[in-house]
Backbone bond lengths (Angstrom), bond angles and torsions (degrees), N, CA, C in turn:
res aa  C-N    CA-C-N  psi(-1)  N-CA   C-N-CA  omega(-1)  CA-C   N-CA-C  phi
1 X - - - 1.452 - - 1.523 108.08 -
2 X 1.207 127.62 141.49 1.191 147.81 -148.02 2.201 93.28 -89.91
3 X 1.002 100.11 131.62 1.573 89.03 155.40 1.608 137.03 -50.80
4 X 1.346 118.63 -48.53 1.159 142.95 132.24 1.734 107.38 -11.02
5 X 1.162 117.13 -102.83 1.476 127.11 172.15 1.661 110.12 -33.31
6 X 1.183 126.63 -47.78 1.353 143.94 -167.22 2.232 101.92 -57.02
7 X 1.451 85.43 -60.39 1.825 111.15 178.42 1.900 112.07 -63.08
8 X 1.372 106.44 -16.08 1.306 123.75 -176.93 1.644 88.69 -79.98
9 X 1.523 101.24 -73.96 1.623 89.07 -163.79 1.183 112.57 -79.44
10 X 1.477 147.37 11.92 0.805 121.50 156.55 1.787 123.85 -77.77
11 X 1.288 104.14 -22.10 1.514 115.79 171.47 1.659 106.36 -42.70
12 X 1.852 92.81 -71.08 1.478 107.31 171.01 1.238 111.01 -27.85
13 X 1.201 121.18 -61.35 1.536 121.56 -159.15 1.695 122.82 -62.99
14 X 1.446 99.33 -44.10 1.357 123.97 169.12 1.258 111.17 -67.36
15 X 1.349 132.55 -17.40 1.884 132.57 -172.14 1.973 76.75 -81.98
16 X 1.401 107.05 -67.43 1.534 116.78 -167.94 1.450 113.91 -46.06
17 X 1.595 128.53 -55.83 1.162 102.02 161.98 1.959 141.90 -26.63
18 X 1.742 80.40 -72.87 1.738 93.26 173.53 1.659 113.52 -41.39
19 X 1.292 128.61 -36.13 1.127 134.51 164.34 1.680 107.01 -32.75
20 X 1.879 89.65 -75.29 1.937 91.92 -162.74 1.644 97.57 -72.70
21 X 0.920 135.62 -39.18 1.754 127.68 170.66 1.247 97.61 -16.89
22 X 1.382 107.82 -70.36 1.852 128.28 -155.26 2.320 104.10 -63.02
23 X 1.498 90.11 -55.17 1.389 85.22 -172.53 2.067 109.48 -77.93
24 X 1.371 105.49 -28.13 1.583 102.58 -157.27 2.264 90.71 -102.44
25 X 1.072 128.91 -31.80 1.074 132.39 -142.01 1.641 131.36 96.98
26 X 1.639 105.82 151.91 1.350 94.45 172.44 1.867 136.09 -46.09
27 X 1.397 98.78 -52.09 1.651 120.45 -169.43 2.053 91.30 -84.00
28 X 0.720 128.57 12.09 1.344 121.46 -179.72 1.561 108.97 -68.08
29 X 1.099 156.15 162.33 1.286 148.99 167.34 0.935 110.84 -94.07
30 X 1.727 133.42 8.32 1.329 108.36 177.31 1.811 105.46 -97.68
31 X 1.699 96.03 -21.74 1.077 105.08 175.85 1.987 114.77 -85.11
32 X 1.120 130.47 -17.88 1.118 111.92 158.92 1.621 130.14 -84.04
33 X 1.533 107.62 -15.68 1.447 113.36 157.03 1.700 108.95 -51.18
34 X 1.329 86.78 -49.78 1.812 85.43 -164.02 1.773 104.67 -69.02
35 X 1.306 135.31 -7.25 1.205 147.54 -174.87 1.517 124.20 -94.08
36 X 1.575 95.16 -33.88 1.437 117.71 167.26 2.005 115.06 -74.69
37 X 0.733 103.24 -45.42 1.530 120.56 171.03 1.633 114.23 -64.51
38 X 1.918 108.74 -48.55 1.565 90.91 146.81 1.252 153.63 -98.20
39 X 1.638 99.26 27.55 1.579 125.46 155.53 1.637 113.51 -71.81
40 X 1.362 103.83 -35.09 1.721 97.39 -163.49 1.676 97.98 -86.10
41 X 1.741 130.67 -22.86 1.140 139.93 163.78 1.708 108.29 -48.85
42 X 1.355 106.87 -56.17 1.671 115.19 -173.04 1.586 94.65 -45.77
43 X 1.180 97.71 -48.57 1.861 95.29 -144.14 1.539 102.60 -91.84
44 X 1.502 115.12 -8.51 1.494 106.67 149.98 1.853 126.14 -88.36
45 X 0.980 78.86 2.57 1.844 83.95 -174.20 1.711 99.27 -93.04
46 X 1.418 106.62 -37.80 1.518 128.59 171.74 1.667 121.66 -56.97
47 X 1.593 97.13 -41.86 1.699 90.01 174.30 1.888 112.08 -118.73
48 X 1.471 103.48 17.26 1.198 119.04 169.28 1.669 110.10 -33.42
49 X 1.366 106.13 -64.39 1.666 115.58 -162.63 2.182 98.40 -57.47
50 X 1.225 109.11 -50.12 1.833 123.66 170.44 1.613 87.05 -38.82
51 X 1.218 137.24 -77.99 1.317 119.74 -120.82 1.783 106.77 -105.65
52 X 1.606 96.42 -10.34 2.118 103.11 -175.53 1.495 103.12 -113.56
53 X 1.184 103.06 26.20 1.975 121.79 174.96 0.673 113.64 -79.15
């Protein structure tokens, strides 16, 4: 996956969180699923440059 593509969904992902925050609550699980998933995005976008070197 492209860096480019990578920075896309994480945007996506992060618009979608704030969504379920707003409609379900913080501690809700649909919203920390969806938070957890853009943890594992961060931290590939984060060690992206380490690993396509």
């Amino acid at each position: 996956m492209s860096k480019k593509i990578l920075k896309n969904r994480i945007f996506c992902r992060r618009m979608l969180m704030y969504w379920k925050a707003r409609q379900y609550g913080l501690t809700h699980p649909k919203t920390v699923k969806c938070s957890q998933t853009l943890d594992n995005l961060l931290n590939r976008y984060q060690n992206y440059d380490q690993h396509c070197s």
